[in-house]
TORSE-559309 format. One record per residue (C-alpha): residue in one letter; x, y, z; residue number from 0. Coordinates in steps of 0.1 Angstrom, whole numbers, plus 5000, padded with zeros to 4 digits. Example, Ala and Ser with C-alpha at 12.3 -4.5 7.8 and 13.67 -1.06 7.14 Angstrom:
<sites>
+----+------+------+------+-----+
| aa |    X |    Y |    Z |   i |
+----+------+------+------+-----+
|  A | 5123 | 4955 | 5078 |   0 |
|  S | 5137 | 4989 | 5071 |   1 |
+----+------+------+------+-----+
</sites>
This chain:
<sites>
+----+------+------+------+-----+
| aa |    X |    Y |    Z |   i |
+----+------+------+------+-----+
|  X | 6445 | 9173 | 7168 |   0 |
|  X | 6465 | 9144 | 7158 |   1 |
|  X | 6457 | 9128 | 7125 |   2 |
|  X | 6453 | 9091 | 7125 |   3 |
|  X | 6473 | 9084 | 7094 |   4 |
|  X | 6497 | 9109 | 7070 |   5 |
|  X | 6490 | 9103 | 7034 |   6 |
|  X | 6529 | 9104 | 7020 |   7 |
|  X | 6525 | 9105 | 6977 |   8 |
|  X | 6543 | 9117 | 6951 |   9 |
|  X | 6532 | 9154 | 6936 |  10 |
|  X | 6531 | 9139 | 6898 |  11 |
|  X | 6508 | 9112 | 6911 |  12 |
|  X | 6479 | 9137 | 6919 |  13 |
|  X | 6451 | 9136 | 6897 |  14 |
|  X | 6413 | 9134 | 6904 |  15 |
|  X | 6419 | 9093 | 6914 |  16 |
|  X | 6445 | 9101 | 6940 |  17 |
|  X | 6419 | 9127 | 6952 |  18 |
|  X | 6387 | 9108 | 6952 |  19 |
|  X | 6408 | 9075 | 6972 |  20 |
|  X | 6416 | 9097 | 7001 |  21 |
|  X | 6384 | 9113 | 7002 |  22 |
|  X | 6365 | 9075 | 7002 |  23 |
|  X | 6392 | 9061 | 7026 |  24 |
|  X | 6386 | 9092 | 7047 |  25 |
|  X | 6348 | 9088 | 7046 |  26 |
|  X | 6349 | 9051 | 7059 |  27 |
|  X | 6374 | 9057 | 7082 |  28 |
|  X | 6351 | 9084 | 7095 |  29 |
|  X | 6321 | 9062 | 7095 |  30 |
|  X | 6341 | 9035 | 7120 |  31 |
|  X | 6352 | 9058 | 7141 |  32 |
|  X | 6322 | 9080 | 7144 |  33 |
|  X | 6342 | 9110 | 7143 |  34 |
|  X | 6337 | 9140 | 7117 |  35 |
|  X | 6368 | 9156 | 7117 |  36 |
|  X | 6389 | 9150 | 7088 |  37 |
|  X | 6420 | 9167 | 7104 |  38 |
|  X | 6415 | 9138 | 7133 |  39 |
|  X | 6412 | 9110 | 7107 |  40 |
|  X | 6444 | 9120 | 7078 |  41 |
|  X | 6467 | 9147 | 7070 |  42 |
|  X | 6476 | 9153 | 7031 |  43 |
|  X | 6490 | 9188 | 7022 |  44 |
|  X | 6464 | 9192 | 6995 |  45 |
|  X | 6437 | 9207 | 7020 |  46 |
|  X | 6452 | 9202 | 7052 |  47 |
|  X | 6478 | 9234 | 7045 |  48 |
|  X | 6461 | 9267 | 7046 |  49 |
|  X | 6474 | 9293 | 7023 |  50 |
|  X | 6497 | 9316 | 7042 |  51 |
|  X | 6509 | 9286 | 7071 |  52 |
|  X | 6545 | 9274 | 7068 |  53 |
|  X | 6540 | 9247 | 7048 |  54 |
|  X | 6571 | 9227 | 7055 |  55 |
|  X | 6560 | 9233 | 7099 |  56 |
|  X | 6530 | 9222 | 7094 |  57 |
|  X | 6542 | 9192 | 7072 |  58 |
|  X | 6566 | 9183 | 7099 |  59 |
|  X | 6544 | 9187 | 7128 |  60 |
|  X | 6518 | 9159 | 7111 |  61 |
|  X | 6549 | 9133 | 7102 |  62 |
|  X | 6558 | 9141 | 7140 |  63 |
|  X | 6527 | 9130 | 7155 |  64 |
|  X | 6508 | 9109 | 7131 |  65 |
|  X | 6496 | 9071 | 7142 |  66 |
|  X | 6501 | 9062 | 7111 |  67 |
|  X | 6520 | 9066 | 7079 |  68 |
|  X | 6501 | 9053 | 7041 |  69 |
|  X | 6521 | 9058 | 7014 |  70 |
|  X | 6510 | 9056 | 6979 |  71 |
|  X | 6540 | 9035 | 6962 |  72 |
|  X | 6547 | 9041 | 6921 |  73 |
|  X | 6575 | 9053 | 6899 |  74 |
|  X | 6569 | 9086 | 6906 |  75 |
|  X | 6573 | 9081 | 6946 |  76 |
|  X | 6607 | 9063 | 6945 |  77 |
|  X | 6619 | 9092 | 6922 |  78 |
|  X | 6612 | 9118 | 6945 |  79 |
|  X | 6636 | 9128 | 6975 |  80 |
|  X | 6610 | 9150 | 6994 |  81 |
|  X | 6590 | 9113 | 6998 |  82 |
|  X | 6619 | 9096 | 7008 |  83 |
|  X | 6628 | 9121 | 7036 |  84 |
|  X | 6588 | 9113 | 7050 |  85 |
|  X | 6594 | 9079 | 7048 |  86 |
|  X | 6629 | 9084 | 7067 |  87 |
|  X | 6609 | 9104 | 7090 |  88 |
|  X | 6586 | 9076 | 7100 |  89 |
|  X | 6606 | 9047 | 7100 |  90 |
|  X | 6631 | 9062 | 7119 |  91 |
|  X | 6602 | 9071 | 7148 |  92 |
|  X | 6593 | 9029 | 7146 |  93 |
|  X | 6633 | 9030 | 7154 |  94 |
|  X | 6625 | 9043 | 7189 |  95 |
|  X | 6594 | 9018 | 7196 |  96 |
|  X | 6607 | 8996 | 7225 |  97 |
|  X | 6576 | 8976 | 7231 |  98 |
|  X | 6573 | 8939 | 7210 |  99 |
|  X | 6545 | 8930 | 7189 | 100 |
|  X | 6530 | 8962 | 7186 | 101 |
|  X | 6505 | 8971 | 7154 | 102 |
|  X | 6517 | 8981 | 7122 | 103 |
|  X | 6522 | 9013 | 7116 | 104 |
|  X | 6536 | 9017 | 7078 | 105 |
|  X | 6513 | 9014 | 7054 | 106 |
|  X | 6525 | 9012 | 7018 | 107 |
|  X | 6503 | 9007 | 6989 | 108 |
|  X | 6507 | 8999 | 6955 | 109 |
|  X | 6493 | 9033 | 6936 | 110 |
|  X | 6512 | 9019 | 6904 | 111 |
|  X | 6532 | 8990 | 6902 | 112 |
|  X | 6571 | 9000 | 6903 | 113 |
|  X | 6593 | 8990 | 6869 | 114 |
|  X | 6624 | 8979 | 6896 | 115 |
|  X | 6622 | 8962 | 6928 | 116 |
|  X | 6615 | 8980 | 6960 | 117 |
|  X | 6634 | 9000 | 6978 | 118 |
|  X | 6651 | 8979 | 7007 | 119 |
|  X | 6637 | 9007 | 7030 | 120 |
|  X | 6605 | 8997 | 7017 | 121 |
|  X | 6606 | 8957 | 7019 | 122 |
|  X | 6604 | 8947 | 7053 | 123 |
|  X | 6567 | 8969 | 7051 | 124 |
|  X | 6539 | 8945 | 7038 | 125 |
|  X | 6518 | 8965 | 7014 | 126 |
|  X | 6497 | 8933 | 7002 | 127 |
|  X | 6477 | 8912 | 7021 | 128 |
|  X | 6448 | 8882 | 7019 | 129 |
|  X | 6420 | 8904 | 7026 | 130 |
|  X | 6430 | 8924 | 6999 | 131 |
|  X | 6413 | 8912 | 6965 | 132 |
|  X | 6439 | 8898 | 6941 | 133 |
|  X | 6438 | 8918 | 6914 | 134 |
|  X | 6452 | 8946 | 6937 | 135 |
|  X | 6486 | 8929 | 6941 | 136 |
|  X | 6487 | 8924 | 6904 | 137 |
|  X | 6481 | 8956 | 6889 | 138 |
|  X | 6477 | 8986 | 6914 | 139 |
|  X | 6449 | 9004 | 6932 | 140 |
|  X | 6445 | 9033 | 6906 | 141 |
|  X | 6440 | 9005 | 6876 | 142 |
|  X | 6411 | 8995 | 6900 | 143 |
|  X | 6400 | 9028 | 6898 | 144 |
|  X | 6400 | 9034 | 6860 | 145 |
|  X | 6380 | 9002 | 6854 | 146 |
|  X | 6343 | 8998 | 6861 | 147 |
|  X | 6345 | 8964 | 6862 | 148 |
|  X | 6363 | 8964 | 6894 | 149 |
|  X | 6343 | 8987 | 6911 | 150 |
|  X | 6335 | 8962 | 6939 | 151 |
|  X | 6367 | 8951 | 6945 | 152 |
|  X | 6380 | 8986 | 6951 | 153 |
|  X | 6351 | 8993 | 6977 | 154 |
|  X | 6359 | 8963 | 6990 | 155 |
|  X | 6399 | 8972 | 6994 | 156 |
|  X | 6390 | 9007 | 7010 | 157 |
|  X | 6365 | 8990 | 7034 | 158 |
|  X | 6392 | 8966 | 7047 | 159 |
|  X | 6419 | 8992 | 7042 | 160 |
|  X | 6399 | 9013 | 7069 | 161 |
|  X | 6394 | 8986 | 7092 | 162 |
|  X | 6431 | 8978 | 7094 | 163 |
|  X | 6442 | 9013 | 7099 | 164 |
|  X | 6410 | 9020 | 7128 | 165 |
|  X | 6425 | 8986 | 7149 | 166 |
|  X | 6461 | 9000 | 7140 | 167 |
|  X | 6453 | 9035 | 7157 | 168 |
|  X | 6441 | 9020 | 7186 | 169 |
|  X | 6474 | 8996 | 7191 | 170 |
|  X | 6502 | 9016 | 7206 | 171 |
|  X | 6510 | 9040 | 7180 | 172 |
|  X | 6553 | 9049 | 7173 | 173 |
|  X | 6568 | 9072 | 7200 | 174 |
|  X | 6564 | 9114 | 7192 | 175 |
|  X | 6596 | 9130 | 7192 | 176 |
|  X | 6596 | 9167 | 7205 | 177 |
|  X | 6609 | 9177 | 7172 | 178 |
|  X | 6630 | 9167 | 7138 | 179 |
|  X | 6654 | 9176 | 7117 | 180 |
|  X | 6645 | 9200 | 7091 | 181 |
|  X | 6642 | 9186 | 7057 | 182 |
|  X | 6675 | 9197 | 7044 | 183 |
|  X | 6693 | 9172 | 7074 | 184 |
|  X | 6668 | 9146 | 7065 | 185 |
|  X | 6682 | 9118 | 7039 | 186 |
|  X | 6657 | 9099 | 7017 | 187 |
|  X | 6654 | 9064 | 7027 | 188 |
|  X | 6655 | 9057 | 6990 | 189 |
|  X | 6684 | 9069 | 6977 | 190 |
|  X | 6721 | 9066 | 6997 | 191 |
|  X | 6744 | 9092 | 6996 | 192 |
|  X | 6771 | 9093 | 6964 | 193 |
|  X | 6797 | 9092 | 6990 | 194 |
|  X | 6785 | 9061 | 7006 | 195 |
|  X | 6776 | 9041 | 6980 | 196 |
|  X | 6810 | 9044 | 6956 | 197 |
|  X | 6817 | 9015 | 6954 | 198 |
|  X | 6780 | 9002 | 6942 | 199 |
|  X | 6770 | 8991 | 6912 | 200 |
|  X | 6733 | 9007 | 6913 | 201 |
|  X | 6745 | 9033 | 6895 | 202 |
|  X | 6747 | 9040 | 6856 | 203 |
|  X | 6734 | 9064 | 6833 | 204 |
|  X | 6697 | 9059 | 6839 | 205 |
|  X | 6706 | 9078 | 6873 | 206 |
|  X | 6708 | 9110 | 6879 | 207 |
|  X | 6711 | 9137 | 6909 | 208 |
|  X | 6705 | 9174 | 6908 | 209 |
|  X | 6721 | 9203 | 6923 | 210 |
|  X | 6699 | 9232 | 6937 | 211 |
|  X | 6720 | 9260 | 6940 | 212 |
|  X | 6700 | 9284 | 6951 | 213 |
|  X | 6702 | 9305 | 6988 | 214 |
|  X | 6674 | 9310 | 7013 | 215 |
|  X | 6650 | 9339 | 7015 | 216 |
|  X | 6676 | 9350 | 7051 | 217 |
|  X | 6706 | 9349 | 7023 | 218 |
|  X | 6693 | 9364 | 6998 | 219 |
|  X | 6677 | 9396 | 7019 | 220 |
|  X | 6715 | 9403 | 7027 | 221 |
|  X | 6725 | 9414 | 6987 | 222 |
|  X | 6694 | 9431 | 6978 | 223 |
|  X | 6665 | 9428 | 6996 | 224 |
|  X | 6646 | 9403 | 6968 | 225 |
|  X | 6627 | 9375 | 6983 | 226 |
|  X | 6605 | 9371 | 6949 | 227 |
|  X | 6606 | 9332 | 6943 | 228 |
|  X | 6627 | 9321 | 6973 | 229 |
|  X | 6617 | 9301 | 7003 | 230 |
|  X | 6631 | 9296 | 7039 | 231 |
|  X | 6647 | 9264 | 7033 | 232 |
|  X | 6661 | 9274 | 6996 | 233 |
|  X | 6674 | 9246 | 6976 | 234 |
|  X | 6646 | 9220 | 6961 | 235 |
|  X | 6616 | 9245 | 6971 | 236 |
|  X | 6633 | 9275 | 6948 | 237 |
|  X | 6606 | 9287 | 6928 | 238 |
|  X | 6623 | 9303 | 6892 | 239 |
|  X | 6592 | 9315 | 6874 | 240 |
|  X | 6572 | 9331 | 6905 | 241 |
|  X | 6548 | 9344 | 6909 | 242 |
|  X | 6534 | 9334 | 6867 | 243 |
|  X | 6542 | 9299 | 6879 | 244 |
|  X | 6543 | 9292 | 6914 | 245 |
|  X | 6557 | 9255 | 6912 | 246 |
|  X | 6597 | 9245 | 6931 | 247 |
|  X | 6625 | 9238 | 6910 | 248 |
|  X | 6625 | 9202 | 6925 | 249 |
|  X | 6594 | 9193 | 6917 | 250 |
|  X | 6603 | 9203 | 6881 | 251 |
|  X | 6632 | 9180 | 6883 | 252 |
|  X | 6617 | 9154 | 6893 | 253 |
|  X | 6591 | 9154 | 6868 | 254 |
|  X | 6614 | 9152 | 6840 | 255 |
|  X | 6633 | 9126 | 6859 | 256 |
|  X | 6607 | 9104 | 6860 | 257 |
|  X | 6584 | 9110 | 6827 | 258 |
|  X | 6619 | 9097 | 6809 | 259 |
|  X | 6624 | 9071 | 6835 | 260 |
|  X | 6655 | 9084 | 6857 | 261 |
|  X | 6665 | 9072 | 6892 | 262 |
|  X | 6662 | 9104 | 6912 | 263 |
|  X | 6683 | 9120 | 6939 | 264 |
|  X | 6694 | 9155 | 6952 | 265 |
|  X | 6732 | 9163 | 6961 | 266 |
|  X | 6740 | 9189 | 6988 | 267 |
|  X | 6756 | 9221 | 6979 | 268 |
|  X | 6784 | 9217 | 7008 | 269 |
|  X | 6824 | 9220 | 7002 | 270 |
|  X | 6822 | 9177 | 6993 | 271 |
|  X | 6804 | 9185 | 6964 | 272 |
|  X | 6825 | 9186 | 6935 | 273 |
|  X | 6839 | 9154 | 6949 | 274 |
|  X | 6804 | 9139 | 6951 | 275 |
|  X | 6798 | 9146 | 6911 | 276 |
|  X | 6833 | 9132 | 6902 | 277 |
|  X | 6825 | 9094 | 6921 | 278 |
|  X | 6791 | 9100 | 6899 | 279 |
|  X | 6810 | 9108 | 6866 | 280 |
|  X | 6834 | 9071 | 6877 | 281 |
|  X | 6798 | 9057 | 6879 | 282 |
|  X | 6786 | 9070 | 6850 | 283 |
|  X | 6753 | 9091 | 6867 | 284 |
|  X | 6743 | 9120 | 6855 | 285 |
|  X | 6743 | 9153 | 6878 | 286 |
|  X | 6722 | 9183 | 6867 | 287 |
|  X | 6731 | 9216 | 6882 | 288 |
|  X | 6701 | 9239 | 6883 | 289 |
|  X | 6711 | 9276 | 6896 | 290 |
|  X | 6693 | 9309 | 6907 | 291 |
|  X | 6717 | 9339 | 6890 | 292 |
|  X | 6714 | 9360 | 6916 | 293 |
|  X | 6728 | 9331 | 6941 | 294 |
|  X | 6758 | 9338 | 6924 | 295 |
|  X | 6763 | 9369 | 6942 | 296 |
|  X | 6768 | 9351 | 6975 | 297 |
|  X | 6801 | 9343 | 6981 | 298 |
|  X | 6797 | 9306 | 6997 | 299 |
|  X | 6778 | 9294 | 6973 | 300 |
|  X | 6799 | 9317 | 6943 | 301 |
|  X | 6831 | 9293 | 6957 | 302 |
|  X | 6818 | 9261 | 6954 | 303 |
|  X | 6811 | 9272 | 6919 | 304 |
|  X | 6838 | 9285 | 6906 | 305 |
|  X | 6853 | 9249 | 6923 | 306 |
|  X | 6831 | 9231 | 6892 | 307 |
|  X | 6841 | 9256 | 6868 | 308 |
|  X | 6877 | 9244 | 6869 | 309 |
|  X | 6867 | 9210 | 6863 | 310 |
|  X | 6858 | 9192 | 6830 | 311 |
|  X | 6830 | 9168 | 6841 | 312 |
|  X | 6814 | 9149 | 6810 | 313 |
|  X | 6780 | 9138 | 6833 | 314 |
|  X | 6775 | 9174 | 6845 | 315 |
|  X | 6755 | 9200 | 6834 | 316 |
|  X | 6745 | 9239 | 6846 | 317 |
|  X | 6709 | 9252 | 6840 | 318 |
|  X | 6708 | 9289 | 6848 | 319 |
|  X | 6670 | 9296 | 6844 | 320 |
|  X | 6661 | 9338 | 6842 | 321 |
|  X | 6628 | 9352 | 6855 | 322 |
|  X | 6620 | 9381 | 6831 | 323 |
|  X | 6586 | 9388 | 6849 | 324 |
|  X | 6604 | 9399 | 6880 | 325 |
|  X | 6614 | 9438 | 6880 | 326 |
|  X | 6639 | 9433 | 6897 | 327 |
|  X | 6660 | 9405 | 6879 | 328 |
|  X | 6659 | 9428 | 6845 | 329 |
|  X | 6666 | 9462 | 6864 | 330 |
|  X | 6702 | 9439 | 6880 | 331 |
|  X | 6703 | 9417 | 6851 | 332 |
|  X | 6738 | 9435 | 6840 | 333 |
|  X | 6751 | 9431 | 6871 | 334 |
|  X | 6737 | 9394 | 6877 | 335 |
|  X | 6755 | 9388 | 6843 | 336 |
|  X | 6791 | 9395 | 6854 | 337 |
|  X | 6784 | 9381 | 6883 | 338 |
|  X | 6776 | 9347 | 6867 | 339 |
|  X | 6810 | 9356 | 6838 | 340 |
|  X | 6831 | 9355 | 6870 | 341 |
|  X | 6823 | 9324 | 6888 | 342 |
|  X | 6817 | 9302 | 6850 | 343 |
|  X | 6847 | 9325 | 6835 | 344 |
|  X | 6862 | 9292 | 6822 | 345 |
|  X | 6828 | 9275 | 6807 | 346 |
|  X | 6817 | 9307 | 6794 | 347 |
|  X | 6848 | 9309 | 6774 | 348 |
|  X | 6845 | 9268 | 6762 | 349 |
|  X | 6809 | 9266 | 6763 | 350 |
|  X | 6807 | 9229 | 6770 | 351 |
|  X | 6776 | 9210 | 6759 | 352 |
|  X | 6745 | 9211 | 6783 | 353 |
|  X | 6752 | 9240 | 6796 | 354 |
|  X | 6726 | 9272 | 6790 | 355 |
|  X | 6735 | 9303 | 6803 | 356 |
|  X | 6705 | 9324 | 6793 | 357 |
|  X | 6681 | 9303 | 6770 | 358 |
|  X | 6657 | 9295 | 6798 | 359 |
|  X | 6630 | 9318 | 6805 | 360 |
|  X | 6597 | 9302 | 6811 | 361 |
|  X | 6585 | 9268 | 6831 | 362 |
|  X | 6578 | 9252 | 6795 | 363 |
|  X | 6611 | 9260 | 6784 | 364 |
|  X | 6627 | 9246 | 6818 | 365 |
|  X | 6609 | 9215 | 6814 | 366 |
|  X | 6622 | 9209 | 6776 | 367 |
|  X | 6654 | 9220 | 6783 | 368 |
|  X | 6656 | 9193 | 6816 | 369 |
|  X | 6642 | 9167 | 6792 | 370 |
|  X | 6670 | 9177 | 6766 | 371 |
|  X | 6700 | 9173 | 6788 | 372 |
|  X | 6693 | 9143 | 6805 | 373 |
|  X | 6685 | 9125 | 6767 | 374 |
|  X | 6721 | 9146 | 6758 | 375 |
|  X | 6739 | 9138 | 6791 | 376 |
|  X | 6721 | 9097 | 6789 | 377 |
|  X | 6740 | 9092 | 6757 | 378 |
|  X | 6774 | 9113 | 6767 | 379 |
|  X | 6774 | 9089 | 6794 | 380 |
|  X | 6767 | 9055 | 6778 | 381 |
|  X | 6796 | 9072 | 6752 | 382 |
|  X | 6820 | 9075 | 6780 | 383 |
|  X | 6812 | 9041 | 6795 | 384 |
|  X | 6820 | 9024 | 6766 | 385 |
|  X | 6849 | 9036 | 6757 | 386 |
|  X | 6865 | 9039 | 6795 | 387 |
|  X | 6850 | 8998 | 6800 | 388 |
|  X | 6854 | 8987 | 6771 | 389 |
|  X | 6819 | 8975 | 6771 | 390 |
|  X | 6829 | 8950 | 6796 | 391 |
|  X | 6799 | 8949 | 6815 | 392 |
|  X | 6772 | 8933 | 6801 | 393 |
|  X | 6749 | 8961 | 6817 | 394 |
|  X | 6769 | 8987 | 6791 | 395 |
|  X | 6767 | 8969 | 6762 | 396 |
|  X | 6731 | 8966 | 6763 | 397 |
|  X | 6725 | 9002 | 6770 | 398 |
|  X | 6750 | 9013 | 6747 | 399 |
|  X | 6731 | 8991 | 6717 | 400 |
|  X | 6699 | 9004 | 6726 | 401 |
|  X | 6708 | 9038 | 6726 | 402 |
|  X | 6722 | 9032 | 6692 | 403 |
|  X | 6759 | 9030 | 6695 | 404 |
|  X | 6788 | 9010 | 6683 | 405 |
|  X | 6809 | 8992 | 6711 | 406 |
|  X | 6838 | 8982 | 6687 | 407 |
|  X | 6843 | 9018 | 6672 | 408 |
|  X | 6875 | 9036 | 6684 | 409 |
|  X | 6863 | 9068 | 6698 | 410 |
|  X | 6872 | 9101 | 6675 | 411 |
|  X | 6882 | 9134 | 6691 | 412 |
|  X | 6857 | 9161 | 6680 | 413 |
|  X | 6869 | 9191 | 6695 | 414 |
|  X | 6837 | 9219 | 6686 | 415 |
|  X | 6820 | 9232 | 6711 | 416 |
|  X | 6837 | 9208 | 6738 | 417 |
|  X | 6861 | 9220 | 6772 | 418 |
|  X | 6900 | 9213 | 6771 | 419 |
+----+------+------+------+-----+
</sites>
């Protein structure tokens, strides 16, 4: 059955107010159309996925046929590349409309109102209007949640929220294509390639991308058979700590990206990609590496590796994080170890800082040690900036003073701990 409208929201976003909005704007919708079947009225992955389906098929599928697309904008949201490739999947099905004047079909609303201006993939989408009461506009649908006082105006927004996107189904909804890309192929409308934007000045230490490095469940059946913690697609949906914590390296990422207020991105792991963190490093972003050991043991991935390991990056780091619940990691932990010597031989050696090799062994740990790095790399960063700018721009002075540093000091060699 195709679902009237796709609920697209960021993962850190759900809470029981994010639930109880889709379940009220479900329930009027239903009531105006006089249909009962929620998987007629919305898809959202929190109920609509069944344990066991493919989740990112399914997923797919609903952004393929879908009337409509509502998405919940906040920090959070433009943080996260997995939103950013729905989005892209949406606008780019308006792309093929040929007919003028048709209905809107992208609904954004304001979940929490952004700290930085919206996406330009975003703007040309109204996501306020007059019917809407003020106080929306102003402060976000989930303040109008929290507060009792604005109990009516929230009914009121969800009443004329489900009267827009009934009419909107019944306008000539965006062409179905027989299929997509798969999510790897998919950019985020939110974030442009490194490559494409090197000559921008968005960039800065406040940015930062991560690397997945980790092989598919079909790659990783060819060296030993383990599939514990993989996933089809490998990458973002990596899970490090399965099955005691069944939650995707991205989604870790971009937690900590955006609880300490990082732009977020993800870089393919492709032979451009050690050129792709050196236009970062001239931009002064930050680039995380986060890597399964035993995808060290595949040779295409062991290359572009050992590519990094000869470089001296000062905005780079390599998280290796170690699953000691799985049997099988600590029966081939010897052997995962040399693997891992011989593609970092050269950063084993210097142990460069922000680099952990074997420190990281439980989600808690991953998530202090992300928040760590990207304080550590923040300040390397703003370091290197104003030394190779000479605080020139006005944007590095300021971020150098408030992360306490000196623009007129001559930088001083310190040679402990750091690569040649």
């Amino acid at each position: 059955m195709t679902p009237l409208f796709f609920v697209s929201y960021a993962s850190s976003d759900r809470d029981g107010y994010l639930a109880q909005f889709i379940r009220d704007l479900t329930d009027e919708v239903r009531r105006k159309l006089g249909d009962k079947r929620d998987d007629h009225i919305r898809f959202w992955d929190t109920d609509d996925v069944d344990m066991g389906d493919v989740w990112p098929t399914r997923l797919a599928d609903a952004l393929r046929t879908s009337k409509l697309f509502l998405c919940l904008l906040s920090p959070a949201y433009f943080n996260s590349g997995y939103c950013g490739k729905e989005f892209e999947v949406f606008r780019t099905r308006l792309a093929m409309v040929k007919l003028p004047g048709r209905q809107r079909a992208i609904f954004p609303l304001l979940w929490e109102i952004p700290r930085s201006p919206l996406p330009a993939a975003v703007e040309p989408f109204q996501y306020s209007n007059e019917d809407f009461p003020p106080i929306y506009a102003k402060e976000g649908l989930r303040y109008l949640m929290k507060l009792s006082k604005h109990r009516d105006d929230y009914m009121i927004f969800v009443d004329r929220l489900a009267t827009k996107l009934v009419v909107a189904g019944d306008a000539n909804p965006p062409p179905v294509p027989e299929s997509i890309n798969s999510f790897s192929e998919i950019p985020s409308a939110f974030q442009t390639s490194l490559v494409d934007t090197s000559n921008s000045s968005d960039g800065g230490p406040n940015k930062v991308s991560f690397v997945f490095v980790a092989g598919s469940t079909a790659e990783l059946e060819t060296i030993s058979g383990r599939i514990t913690g993989c996933s089809h697609q490998g990458g973002w949906y990596w899970q490090p700590y399965f099955p005691i914590a069944g939650v995707s390296a991205g989604k870790l990422a971009q937690l900590a990206a955006t609880q300490l207020d990082f732009r977020y991105s993800e870089l393919s792991v492709d032979d451009d990609l050690i050129e792709r963190i050196k236009k970062a490093e001239e931009r002064n972003e930050i680039v995380i590496i986060i890597a399964d050991p035993w995808t060290m043991c595949l040779s295409q991935y062991a290359r572009l590796m050992r590519q990094y390991d000869s470089v001296a990056l000062v905005n780079c780091s390599v998280l290796l994080p170690w699953n000691d619940q799985d049997p099988e990691t600590l029966k081939q932990k010897g052997d995962l170890q040399k693997a891992i010597a011989q593609v970092f031989a050269r950063k084993l050696i210097l142990r460069p800082p922000a680099h952990e090799w074997e420190s990281i062994r439980s989600v808690d740990e991953l998530n202090a040690k992300l928040s760590e790095v990207l304080e550590r790399l923040r300040m390397m960063v703003l370091q290197l900036g104003t030394v190779g700018r000479r605080a020139e721009s006005t944007r590095i002075v300021e971020q150098a003073r408030e992360a306490g540093l000196s623009i007129k000091e001559k930088p001083t060699l310190n040679t402990s701990g750091a690569e040649s």
